[in-house]
C-alpha positions as CSV (number, residue, x, y, z in Angstrom):
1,X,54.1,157.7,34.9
2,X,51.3,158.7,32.5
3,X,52.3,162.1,30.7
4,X,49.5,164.4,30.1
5,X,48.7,167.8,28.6
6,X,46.1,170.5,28.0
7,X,43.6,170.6,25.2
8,X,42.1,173.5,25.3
9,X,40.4,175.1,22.5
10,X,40.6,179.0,23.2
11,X,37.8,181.9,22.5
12,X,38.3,185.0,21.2
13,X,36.9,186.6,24.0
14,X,39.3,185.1,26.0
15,X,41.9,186.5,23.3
16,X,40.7,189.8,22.9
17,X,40.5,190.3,26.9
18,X,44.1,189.3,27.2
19,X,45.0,191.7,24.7
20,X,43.1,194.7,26.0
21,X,45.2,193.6,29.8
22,X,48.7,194.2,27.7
23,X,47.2,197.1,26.1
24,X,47.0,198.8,28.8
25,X,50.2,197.6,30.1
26,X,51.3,199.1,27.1
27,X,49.8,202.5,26.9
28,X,50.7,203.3,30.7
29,X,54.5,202.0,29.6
30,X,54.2,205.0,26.7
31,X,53.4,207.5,28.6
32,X,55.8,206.8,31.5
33,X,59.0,206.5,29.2
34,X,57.5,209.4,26.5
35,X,56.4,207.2,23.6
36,X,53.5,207.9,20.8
37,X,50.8,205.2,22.2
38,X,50.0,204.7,18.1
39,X,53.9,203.5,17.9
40,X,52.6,200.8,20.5
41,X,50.3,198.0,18.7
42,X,49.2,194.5,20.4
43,X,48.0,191.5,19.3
44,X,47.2,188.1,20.6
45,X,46.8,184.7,18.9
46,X,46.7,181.1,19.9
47,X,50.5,179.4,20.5
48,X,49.9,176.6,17.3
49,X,48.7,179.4,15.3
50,X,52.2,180.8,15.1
51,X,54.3,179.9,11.5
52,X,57.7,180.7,13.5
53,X,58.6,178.7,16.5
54,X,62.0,178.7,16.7
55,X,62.2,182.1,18.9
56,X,65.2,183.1,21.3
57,X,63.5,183.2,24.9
58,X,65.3,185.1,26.7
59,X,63.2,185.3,30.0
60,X,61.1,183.4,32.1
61,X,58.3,184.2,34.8
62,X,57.1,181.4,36.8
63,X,53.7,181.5,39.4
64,X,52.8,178.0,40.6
65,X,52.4,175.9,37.6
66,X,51.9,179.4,35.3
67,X,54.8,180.0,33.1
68,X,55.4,183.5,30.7
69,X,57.9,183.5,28.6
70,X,59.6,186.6,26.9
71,X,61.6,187.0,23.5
72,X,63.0,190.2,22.1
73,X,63.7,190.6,18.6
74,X,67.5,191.3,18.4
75,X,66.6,195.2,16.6
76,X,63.7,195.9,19.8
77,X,66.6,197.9,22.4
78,X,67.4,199.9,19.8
79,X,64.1,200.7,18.4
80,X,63.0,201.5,22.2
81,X,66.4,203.2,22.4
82,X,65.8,205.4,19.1
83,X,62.0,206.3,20.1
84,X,63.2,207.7,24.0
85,X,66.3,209.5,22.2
86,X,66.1,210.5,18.7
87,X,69.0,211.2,17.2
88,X,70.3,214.7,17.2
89,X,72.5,215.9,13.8
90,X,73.6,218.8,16.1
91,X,75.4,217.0,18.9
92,X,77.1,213.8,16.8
93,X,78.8,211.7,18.7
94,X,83.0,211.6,17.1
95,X,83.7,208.1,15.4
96,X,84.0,205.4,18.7
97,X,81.7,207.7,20.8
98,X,79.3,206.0,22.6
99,X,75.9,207.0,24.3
100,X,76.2,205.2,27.6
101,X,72.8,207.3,29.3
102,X,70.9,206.0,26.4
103,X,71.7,203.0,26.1
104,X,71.2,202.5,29.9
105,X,67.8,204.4,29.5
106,X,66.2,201.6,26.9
107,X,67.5,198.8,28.6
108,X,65.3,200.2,31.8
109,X,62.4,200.9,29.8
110,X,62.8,197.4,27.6
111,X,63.1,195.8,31.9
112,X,60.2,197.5,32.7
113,X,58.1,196.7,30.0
114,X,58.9,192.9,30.6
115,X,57.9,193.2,34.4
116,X,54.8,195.3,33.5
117,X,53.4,192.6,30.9
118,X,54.4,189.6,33.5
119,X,52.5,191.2,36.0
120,X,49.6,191.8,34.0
121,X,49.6,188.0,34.0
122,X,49.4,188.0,37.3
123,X,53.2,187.1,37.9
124,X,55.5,188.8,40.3
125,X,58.7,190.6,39.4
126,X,61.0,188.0,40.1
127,X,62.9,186.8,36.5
128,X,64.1,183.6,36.8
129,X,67.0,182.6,34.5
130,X,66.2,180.8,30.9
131,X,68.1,177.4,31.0
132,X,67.1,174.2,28.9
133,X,64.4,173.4,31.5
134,X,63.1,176.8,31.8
135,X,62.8,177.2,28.0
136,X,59.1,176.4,26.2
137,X,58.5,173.1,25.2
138,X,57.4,172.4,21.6
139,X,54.4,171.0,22.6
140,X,52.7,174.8,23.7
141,X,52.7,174.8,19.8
142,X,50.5,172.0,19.4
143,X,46.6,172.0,18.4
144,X,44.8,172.9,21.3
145,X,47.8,173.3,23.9
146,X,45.6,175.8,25.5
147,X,48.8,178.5,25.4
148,X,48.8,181.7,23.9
149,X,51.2,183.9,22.3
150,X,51.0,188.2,22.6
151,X,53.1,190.5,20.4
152,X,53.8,193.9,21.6
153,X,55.6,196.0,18.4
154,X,57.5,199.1,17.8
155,X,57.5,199.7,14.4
156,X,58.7,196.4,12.7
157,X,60.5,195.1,15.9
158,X,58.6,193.1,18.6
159,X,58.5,191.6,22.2
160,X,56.8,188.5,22.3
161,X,55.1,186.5,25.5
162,X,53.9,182.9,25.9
163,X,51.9,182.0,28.3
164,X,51.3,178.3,29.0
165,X,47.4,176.9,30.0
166,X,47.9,177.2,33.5
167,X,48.9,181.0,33.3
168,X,46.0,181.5,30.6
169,X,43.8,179.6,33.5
170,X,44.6,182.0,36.2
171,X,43.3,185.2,33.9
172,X,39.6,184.3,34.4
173,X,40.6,182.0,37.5
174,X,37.9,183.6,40.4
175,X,39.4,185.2,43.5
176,X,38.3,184.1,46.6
177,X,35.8,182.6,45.2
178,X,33.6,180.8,47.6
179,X,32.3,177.3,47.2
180,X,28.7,177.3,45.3
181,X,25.5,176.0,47.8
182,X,24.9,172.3,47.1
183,X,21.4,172.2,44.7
184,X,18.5,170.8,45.9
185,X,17.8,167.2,44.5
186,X,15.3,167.6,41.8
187,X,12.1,165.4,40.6
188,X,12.5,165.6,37.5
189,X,9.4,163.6,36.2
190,X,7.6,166.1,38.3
191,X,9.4,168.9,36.5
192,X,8.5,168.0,33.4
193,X,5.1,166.6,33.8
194,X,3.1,169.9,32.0
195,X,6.2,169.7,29.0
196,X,4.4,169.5,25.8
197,X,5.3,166.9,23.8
198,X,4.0,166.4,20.2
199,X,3.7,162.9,19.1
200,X,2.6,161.7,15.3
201,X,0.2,159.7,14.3
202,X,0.9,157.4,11.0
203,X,-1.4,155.6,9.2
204,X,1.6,153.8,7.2
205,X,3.2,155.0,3.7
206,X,2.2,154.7,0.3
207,X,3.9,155.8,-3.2
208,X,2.6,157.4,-5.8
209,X,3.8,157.7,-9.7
210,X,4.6,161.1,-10.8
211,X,2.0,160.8,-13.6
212,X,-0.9,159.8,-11.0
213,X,0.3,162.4,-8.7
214,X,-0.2,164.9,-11.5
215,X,-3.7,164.2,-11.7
216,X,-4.9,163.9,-8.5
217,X,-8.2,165.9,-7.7
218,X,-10.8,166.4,-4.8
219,X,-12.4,163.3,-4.2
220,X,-9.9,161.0,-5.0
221,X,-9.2,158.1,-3.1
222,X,-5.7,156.2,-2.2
223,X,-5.5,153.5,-0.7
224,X,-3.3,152.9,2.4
225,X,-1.1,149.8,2.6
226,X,-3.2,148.8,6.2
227,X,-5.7,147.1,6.9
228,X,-8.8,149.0,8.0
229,X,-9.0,146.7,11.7
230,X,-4.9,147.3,12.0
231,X,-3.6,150.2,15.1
232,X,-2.0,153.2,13.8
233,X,1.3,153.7,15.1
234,X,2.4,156.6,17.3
235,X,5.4,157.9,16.9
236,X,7.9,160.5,19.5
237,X,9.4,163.5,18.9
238,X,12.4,161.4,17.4
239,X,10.2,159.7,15.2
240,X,11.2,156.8,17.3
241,X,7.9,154.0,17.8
242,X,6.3,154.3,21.2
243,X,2.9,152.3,20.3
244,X,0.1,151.5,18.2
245,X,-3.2,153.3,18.6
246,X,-6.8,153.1,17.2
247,X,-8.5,156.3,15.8
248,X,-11.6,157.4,16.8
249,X,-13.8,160.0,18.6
250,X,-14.3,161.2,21.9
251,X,-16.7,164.4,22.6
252,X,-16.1,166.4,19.3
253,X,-12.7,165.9,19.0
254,X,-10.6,162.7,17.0
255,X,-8.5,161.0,19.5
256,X,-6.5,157.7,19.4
257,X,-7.0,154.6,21.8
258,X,-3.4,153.3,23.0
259,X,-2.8,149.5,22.4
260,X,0.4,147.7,22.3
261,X,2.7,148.2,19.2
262,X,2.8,144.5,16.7
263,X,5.0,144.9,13.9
């Protein structure tokens, strides 16, 4: 069997509207778990725009053929961790103390960022469990793959979601969309008939030296490389020949006799 993929050469609208989607995510995730919004910045770029690949994905949303992938940098818990509970010079923990409620705490807030940010994609909840079928394939890195890759960072550590073509598709996918009217068959000779179309009448080339050109004045004859009895030729609007003409008069205005084009 034939394998196929994607080529799909992204906008930045289609970027940027993405981005706003986990911005949000983002900003409502701040102010749930007590976080400066301006801590919080986004940004979205195309999958084979991206100089590291080799990322540790550590989870995996799936919807039909839709996949999202998530990777945290190994520092992000404990950045989350140190932004919900500073550290307190007062109340020191003793040398092999550890801070169970905080610890607990980030790891809720890092879960529910991850769910919030899948379901902006318009994934459910459910996680499924990163194996070597479940993990990325290389080629969401190639030229045009049609994926895209967002970066949610606190401070210099980040959380970073793929989303294949199909999952991209689904963002500006209509709901319940109902099947457009079939169009009326249209005549289009009839359509067209009052176009405009401007055509060109040539009376053949000739070339001139620089030094006659110079001195050319009123009056001054040149002398066309046709025959005075020969048709013109009349040329379309992409200078392509249609047919030969005679030029002559009718009422007050030139005009041009069609005849059939000789070379």
């Amino acid at each position: 069997m034939m394998k196929v993929r994607p080529y799909a050469l992204l906008g930045n609208a289609l970027l940027a509207r993405i981005e706003r989607q986990v911005e949000l995510v983002a900003s409502t995730w701040s102010a749930d778990w007590g976080f400066e919004p301006e801590n919080v910045v986004v940004s979205s770029q195309r999958a084979w725009e991206e100089s590291s690949r080799e990322e540790a994905w550590q989870q995996c949303y799936q919807q039909g053929e839709g996949c999202a992938w998530l990777s945290l940098s190994p520092e992000f818990l404990k950045a989350v961790q140190r932004q919900i509970f500073p550290a307190d010079l007062r109340h020191a923990f003793q040398a092999g103390d550890t801070a169970p409620i905080a610890t607990d705490g980030a790891k809720k807030a890092v879960a529910a960022l991850a769910d919030a940010i899948a379901q902006a994609f318009g994934f459910s909840s459910s996680l499924l469990n990163i194996d070597n079928d479940r993990k990325p394939a290389q080629e969401l890195f190639e030229f045009a793959s049609g994926a895209i890759l967002v970066v949610l960072k606190i401070g210099e550590q980040s959380i970073k979601s793929l989303l294949n073509y199909a999952g991209v598709e689904a963002q500006h996918r209509p709901v319940d969309s109902k099947p457009l009217a079939r169009l009326p068959r249209v005549d289009l000779t009839k359509a067209l008939s009052n176009a405009p179309i401007s055509l060109k009448v040539s009376a053949g080339q000739v070339e001139v030296g620089v030094g006659n050109f110079m001195t050319l004045a009123l009056g001054d004859v040149i002398r066309l490389p046709i025959s005075i009895d020969k048709p013109l030729t009349v040329l379309g609007p992409d200078n392509g020949v249609l047919f030969g003409a005679h030029l002559g008069k009718q009422s007050q205005s030139m005009a041009i006799e069609v005849v059939p084009y000789k070379k």
